[in-house]
LOBABA-953337 format. One line per 8 residues: number of its first residue (from 0); their letters; for each residue x, y, z of C-alpha. Coordinates in Angstrom, 1 decimal. Layout:
NUM	A	X:Y:Z ~ ...
//
This chain:
0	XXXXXXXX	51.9:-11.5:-2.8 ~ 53.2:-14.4:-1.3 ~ 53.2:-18.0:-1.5 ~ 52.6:-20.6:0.5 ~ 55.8:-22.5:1.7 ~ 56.6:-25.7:3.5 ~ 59.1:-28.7:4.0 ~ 60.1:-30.6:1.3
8	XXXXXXXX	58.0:-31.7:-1.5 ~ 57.6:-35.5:0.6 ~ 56.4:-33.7:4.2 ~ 53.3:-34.6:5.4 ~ 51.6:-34.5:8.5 ~ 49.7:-31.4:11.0 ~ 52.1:-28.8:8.9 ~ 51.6:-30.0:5.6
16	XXXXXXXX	47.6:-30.4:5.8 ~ 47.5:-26.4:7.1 ~ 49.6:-25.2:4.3 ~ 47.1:-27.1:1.8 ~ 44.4:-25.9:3.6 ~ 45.4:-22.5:3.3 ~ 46.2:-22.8:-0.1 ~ 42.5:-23.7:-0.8
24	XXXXXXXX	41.7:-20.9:1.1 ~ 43.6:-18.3:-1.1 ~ 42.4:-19.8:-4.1 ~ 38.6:-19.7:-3.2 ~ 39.1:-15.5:-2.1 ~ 37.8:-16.7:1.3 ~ 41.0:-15.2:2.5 ~ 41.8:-11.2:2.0
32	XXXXXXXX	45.6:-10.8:1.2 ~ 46.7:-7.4:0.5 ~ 50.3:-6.0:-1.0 ~ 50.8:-2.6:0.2 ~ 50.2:-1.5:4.0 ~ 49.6:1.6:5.2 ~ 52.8:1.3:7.4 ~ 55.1:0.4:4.3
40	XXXXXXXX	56.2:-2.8:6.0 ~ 56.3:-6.1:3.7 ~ 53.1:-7.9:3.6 ~ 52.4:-10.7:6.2 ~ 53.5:-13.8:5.8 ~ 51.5:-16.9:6.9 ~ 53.8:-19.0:9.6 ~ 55.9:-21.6:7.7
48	XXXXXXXX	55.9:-25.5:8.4 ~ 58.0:-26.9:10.9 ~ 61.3:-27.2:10.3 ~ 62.7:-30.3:8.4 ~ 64.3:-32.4:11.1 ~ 68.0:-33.6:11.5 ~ 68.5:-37.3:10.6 ~ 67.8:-39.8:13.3
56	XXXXXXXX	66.0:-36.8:15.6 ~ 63.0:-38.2:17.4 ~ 59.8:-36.5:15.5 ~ 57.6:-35.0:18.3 ~ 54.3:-36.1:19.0 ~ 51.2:-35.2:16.8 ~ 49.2:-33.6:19.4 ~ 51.8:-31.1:19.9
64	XXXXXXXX	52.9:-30.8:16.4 ~ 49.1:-29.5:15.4 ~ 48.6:-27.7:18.4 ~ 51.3:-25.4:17.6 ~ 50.8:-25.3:14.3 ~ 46.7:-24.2:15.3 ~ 47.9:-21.1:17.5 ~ 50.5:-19.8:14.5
72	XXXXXXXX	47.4:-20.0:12.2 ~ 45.3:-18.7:14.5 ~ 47.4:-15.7:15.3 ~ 47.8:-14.9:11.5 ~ 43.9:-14.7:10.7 ~ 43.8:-12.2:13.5 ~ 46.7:-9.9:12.4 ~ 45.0:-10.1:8.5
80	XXXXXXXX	41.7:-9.7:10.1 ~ 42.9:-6.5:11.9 ~ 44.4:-5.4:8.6 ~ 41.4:-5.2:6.9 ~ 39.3:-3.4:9.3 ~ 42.2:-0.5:9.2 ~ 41.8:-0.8:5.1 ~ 38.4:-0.7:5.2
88	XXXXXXXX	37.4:1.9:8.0 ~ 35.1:1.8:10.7 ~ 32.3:-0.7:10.2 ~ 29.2:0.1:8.8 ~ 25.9:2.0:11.4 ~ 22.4:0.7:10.6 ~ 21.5:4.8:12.6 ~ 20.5:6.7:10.3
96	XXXXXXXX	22.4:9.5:8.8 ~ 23.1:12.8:10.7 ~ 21.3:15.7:9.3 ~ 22.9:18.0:7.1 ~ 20.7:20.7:8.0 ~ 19.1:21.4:11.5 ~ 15.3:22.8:11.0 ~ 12.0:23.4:12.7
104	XXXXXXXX	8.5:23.7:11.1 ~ 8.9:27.6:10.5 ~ 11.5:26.2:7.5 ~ 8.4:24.3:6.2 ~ 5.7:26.0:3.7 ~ 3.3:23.3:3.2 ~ 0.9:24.0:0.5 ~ -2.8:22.1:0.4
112	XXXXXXXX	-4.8:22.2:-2.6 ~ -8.6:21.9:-2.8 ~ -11.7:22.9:-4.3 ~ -15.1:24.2:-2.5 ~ -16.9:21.5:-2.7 ~ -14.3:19.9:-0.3 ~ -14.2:22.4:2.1 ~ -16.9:20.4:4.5
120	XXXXXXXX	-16.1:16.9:3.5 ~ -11.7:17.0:3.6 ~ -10.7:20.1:5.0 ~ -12.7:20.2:8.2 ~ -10.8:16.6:8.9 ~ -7.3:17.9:8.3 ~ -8.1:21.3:10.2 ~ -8.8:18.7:13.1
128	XXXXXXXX	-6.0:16.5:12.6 ~ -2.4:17.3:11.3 ~ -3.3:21.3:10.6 ~ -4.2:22.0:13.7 ~ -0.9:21.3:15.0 ~ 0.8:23.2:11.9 ~ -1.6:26.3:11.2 ~ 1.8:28.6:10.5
136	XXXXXXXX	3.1:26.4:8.4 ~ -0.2:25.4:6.0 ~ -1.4:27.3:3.5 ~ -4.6:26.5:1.7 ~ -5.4:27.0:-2.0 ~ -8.8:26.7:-2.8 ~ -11.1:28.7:-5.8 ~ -13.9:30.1:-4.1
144	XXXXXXXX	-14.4:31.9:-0.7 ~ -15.6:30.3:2.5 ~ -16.7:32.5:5.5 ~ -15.9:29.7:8.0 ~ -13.1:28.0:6.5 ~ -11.7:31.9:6.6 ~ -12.7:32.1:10.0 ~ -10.5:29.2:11.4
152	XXXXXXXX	-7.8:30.1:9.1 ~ -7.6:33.4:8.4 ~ -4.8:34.5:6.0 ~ -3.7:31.0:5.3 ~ -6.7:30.2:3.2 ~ -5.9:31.6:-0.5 ~ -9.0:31.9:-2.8 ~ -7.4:31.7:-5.9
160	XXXXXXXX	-10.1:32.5:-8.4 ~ -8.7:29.5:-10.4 ~ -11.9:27.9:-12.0 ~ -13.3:24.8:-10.3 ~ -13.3:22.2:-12.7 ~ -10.8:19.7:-12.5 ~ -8.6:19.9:-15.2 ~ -4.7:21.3:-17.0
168	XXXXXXXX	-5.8:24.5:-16.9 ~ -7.3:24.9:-13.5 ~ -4.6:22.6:-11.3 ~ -2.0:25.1:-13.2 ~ -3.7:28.1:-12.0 ~ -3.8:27.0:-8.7 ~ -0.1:25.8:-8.6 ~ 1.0:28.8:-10.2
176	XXXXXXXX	-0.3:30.8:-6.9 ~ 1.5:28.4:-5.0 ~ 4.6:28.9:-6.0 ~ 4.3:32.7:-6.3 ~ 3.2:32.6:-2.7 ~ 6.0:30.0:-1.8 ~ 9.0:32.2:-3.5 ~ 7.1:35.7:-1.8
184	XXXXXXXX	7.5:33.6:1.5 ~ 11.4:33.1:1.9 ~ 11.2:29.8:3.3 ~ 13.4:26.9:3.0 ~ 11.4:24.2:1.6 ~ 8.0:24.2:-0.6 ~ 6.1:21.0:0.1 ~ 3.0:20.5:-1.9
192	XXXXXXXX	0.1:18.2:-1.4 ~ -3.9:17.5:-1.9 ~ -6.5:17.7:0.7 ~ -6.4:14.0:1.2 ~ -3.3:13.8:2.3 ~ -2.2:13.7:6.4 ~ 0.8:15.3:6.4 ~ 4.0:13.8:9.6
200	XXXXXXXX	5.3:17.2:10.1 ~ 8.1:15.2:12.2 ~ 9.3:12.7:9.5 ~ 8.8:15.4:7.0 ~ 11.5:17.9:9.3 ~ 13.4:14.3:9.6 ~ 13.3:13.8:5.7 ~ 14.6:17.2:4.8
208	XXXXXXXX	17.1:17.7:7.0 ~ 19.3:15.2:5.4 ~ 19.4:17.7:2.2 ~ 20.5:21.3:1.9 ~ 17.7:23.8:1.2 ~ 20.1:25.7:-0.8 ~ 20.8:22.7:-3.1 ~ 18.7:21.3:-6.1
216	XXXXXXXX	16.2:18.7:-4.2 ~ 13.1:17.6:-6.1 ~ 11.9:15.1:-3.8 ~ 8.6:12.9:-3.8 ~ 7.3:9.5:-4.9 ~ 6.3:8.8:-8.3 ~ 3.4:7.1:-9.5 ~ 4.2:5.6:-13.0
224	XXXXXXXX	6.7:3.0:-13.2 ~ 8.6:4.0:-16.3 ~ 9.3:8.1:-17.0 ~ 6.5:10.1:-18.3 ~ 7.2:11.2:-22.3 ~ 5.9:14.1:-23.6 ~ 6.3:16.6:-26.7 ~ 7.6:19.7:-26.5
232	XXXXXXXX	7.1:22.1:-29.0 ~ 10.5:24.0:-30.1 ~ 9.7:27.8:-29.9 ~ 13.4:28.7:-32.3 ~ 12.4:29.1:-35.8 ~ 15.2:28.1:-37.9 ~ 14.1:28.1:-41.7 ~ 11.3:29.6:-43.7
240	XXXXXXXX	9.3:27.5:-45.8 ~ 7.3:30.2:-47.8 ~ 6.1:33.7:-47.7 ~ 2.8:34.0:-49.6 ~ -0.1:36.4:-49.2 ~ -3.3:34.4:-48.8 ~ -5.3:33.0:-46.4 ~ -3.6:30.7:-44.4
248	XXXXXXXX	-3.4:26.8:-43.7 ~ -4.5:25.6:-40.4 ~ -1.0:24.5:-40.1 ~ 0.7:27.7:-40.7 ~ -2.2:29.2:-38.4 ~ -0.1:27.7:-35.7 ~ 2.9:29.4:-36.8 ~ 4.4:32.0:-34.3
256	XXXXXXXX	5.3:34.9:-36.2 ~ 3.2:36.8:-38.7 ~ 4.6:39.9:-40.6 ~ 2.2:42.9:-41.5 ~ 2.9:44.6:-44.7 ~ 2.2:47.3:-46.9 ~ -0.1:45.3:-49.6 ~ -1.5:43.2:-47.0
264	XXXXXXXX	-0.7:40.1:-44.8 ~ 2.1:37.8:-45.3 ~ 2.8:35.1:-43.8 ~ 6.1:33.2:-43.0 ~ 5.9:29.6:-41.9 ~ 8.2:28.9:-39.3 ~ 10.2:25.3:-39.0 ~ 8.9:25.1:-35.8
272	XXXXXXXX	5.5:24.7:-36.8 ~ 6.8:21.0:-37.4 ~ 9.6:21.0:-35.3 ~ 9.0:19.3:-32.0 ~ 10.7:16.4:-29.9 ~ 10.0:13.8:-27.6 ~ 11.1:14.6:-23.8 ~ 11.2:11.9:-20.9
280	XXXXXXXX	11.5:12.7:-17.3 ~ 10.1:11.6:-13.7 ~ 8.0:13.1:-11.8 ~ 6.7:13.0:-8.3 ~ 2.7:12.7:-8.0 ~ 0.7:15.1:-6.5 ~ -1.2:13.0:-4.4 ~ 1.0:11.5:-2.7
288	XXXXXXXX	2.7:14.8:-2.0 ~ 6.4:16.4:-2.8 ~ 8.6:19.3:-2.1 ~ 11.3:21.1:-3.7 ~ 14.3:23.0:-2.5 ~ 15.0:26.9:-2.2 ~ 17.9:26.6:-4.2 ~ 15.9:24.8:-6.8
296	XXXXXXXX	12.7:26.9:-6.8 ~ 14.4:29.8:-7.3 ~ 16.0:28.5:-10.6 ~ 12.7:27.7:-11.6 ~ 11.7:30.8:-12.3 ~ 11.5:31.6:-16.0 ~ 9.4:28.2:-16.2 ~ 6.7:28.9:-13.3
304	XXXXXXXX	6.6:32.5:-11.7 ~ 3.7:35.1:-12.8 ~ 1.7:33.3:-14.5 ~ 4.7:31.5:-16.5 ~ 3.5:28.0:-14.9 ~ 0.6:28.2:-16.6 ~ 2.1:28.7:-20.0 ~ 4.8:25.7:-19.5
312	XXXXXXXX	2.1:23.2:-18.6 ~ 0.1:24.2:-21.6 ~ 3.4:24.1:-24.1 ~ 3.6:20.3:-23.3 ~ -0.6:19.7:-22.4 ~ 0.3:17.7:-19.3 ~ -1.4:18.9:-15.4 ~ 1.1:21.0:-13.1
320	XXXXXXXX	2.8:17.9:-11.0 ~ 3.6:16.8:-14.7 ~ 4.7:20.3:-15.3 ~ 7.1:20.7:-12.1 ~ 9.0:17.4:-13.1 ~ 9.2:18.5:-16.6 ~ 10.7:21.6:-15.4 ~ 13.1:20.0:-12.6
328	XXXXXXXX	14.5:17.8:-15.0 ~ 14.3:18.5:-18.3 ~ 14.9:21.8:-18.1 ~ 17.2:22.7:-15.5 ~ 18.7:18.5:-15.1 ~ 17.5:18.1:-11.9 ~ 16.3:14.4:-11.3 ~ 13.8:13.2:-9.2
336	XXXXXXXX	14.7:12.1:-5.4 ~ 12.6:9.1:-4.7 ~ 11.1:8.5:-1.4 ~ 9.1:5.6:-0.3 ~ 7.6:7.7:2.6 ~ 5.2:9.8:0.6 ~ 1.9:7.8:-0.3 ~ -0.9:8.7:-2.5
344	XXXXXXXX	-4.4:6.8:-2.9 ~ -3.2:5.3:-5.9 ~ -1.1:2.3:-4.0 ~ -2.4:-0.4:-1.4 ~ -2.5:1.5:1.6 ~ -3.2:-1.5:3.7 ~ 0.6:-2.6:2.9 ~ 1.9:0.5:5.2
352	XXXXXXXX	4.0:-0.5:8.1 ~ 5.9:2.1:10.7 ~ 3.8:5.1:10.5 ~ 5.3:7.2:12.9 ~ 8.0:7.1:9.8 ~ 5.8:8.2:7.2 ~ 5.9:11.6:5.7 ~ 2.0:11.1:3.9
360	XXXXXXXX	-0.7:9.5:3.6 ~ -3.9:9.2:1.8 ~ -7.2:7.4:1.6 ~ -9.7:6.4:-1.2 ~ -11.6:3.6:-2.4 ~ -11.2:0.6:-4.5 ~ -14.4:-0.4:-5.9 ~ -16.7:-1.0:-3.0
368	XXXXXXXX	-13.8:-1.6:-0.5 ~ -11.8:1.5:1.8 ~ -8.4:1.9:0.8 ~ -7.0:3.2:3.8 ~ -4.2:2.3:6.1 ~ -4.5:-0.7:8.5 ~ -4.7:0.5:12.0 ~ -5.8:-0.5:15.2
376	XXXXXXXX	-6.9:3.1:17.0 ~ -9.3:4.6:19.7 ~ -11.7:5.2:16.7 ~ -14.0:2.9:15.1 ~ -14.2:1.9:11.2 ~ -17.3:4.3:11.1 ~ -16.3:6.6:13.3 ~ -13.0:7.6:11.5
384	XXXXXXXX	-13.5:6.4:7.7 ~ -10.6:7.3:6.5 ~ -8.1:6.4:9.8 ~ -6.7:9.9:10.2 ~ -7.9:10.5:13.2 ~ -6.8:7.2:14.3 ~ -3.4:8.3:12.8 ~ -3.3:11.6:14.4
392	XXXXXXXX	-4.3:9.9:17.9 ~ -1.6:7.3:17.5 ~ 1.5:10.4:16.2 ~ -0.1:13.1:18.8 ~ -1.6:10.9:22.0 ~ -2.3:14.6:23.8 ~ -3.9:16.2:20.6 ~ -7.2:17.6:22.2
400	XXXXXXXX	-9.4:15.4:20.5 ~ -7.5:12.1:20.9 ~ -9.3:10.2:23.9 ~ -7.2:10.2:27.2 ~ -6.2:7.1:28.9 ~ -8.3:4.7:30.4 ~ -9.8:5.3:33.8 ~ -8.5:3.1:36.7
//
C-alpha cells in the first residue's frame, strides 16, 4: 500500500489540498486500493504534487496549477476504477438465471387431491381452467368413483378407496397412492397440490428448470413461521427393563417385542417404550402446493412406497405434507427450498402482484369476506367467485372459454 506524498511539510496550495483530500478519501474506504494485480506490476500510485520550485522561479498561476492537478486525479480514479471491475468480474444481471435443465410439461406429474363431495363444486372449475390445458400431465386422486368425472378424464382420475373423512389417516392413504403412482410414472418432477389450487404450468416449467431433477429438491412454501417439532418414537431397543410373566402394563402393552414361551407369556420391556426424541424440520404446505425431485423421491423410498407412507405419518401422528418434510429433512437431510410463488388459502391473497409469475394459487374465505386474488378480468365477482377463470382468461387469452376481443 502506498502513501500519499507531496512537497515539503510547508507546501500549500491546488497540490497540497488534493493530496489531503485524497488522504480523507483513503481513510473513509470511499477509495478501493488494492496490493496485488493480476499483471504482477506494482500497485498504482496516485500522481504526486508538483514539484518544489527552484529559488526565485516565478510560481505559475493557480488556474493552471489546479487544472493540472484535476486531470492527473482524474485519470487515476479511472485506472483504479477499471482495476476493480477486472477484480471483481463482470457486473451484476437483474435476468434471471439460465436454466439448468431444459423441460416441457411431459417432465411434469402433477398430482390433485380431492374428495367426492368436491367433484361438482372444485373439480369441474379446474377441468375448465388450468386442466384442460394440462390433461397429460394431471392426475386426480379422489376416494370414490364418478361416472362423469371418469368420462372427461379417463385414466387420470385415481379412485383410491382411501376413506373420505378428512383426517392423518385418510390424507396418508391418498398421498401414499400418489407417490406410488408418481415413482411407477418415470417422470422428472412430482408436484402435489389440493383441488383449490390453479396451477401456472409455465412458471412452474420456469421454476423447475433452474434445478436438476436428478438432485435432492424439496421445493414449496411453508405455512408456519418457525419449524414444525414433532416426536419420534425410536424403534432400537437397547436395554431390558424386566422379564416377568403376568399380565402386562398398558405401558409395556406398547412395547414392540413379545417372546412366547414354554410356561406361558413373557414379556420383555423394551427401552424404547420410553425412548423417544424431539425432531424439528420445515415443511412445505399442501395447500399451497409443492414438488419434489426424481433424485429425491427415489431416496425416499423405505419412508413412503407400498404402503410405507402410511406407517411414517402414523410413527410421528402428523398428516402426509407434515410427513413428506419430516422425511426430506429429517431423514434423508434434505432441507426445504422456499418459494414465494406457491400460495395457499391460508395467506392474503389480495396482496398478490405479477401473476403471470405465479406457480399457485388458491381461494377461500375469511369470515364473511372472499379471499381471493385481486383482479380486474372479463368475468364478474359473481360470475367467477373464486377469479380462476379470470386468471385463466388473463394467462391463456385463446382458451376456449375466455371471451374474444371486443367487436369493432
Amino acid at each position: 500500500m502506498w502513501k500519499a506524498s507531496g512537497g515539503p511539510k510547508g507546501s500549500s496550495g491546488p497540490a497540497a489540498a488534493a493530496a489531503a483530500a485524497l488522504t480523507c478519501l483513503l481513510v473513509t474506504g470511499t477509495l478501493l486500493v488494492t496490493v496485488g494485480h493480476r499483471s504482477g506490476a506494482d500497485p498504482a500510485r496516485p500522481p504526486a504534487g508538483p514539484p518544489a520550485r527552484p529559488a526565485g522561479a516565478a510560481s505559475p498561476s493557480a488556474s493552471t496549477s489546479s487544472a493540472e492537478s484535476g486531470r492527473a486525479f482524474s485519470s487515476y480514479f479511472r485506472k483504479l476504477t477499471r482495476e476493480r471491475r477486472a477484480l471483481s468480474g463482470p457486473p451484476r444481471s437483474s435476468a434471471p438465471p439460465a436454466p439448468v435443465e431444459r423441460l416441457s410439461a411431459a417432465d411434469l406429474f402433477i398430482a390433485v387431491k380431492t374428495t367426492a363431495r368436491f367433484h361438482r363444486q372444485r373439480l369441474d372449475l379446474l377441468l375448465d381452467t388450468w386442466v384442460s390445458r394440462n390433461m397429460q400431465q394431471t392426475f386426480v386422486f379422489t376416494d370414490g368413483e364418478d361416472e362423469k368425472l371418469r368420462k372427461r378424464m379417463g385414466a387420470q382420475l385415481i379412485n383410491t378407496n382411501c376413506s373420505a373423512a378428512h383426517n392423518r389417516q385418510a390424507l396418508s392413504c391418498k398421498m401414499a397412492l400418489e407417490y406410488d403412482t408418481y415413482i411407477h410414472s418415470g417422470r422428472k418432477w412430482f408436484c402435489h397440490v389440493d383441488d383449490d389450487n390453479y396451477v401456472n404450468v409455465g412458471a412452474l416449467l420456469k421454476l423447475l428448470s433452474q434445478y436438476r431433477h436428478a438432485g435432492d429438491v424439496y421445493i414449496g412454501r411453508p405455512s408456519l413461521e418457525r419449524p414444525i417439532e414433532a416426536t419420534q418414537r425410536l424403534a432400537a431397543a437397547r436395554t431390558v427393563k424386566r422379564l416377568i410373566p403376568r399380565q402386562p402394563s398398558r405401558v409395556e402393552r406398547a412395547a414392540p417385542v413379545v417372546l412366547s414361551a414354554a410356561k406361558g407369556l413373557w414379556r420383555l420391556a423394551c427401552a424404547s417404550v420410553c425412548a423417544q426424541r424431539q425432531v424439528r424440520f420445515w415443511f412445505a404446505t399442501g395447500g399451497a402446493g409443492f414438488c419434489l425431485s426424481r433424485g429425491l423421491a427415489l431416496k425416499m423410498r423405505p419412508w413412503a412406497s407400498g404402503g410405507a407412507f402410511a406407517a411414517t405419518a402414523d410413527h410421528i401422528r402428523l398428516p402426509d405434507d407434515c410427513a413428506v418434510g419430516y422425511i426430506a429433512e429429517a431423514l434423508l437431510g434434505v432441507g426445504l427450498t422456499r418459494s414465494p410463488l406457491f400460495h395457499s388459502h391460508l395467506e392474503n391473497l389480495g396482496l398478490v402482484s405479477d401473476i403471470h409469475n405465479q406457480v399457485t394459487l388458491s381461494y377461500g374465505t375469511v369470515g364473511n369476506s372472499r379471499n381471493t386474488v385481486s383482479l380486474r378480468g372479463p368475468f364478474s365477482g359473481k360470475e367467477d367467485p373464486t377469479r380462476f377463470r379470470s386468471v385463466h382468461c388473463l394467462l391463456h387469452p385463446d382458451a376456449a372459454r375466455c371471451p374474444g376481443p371486443p367487436a369493432l
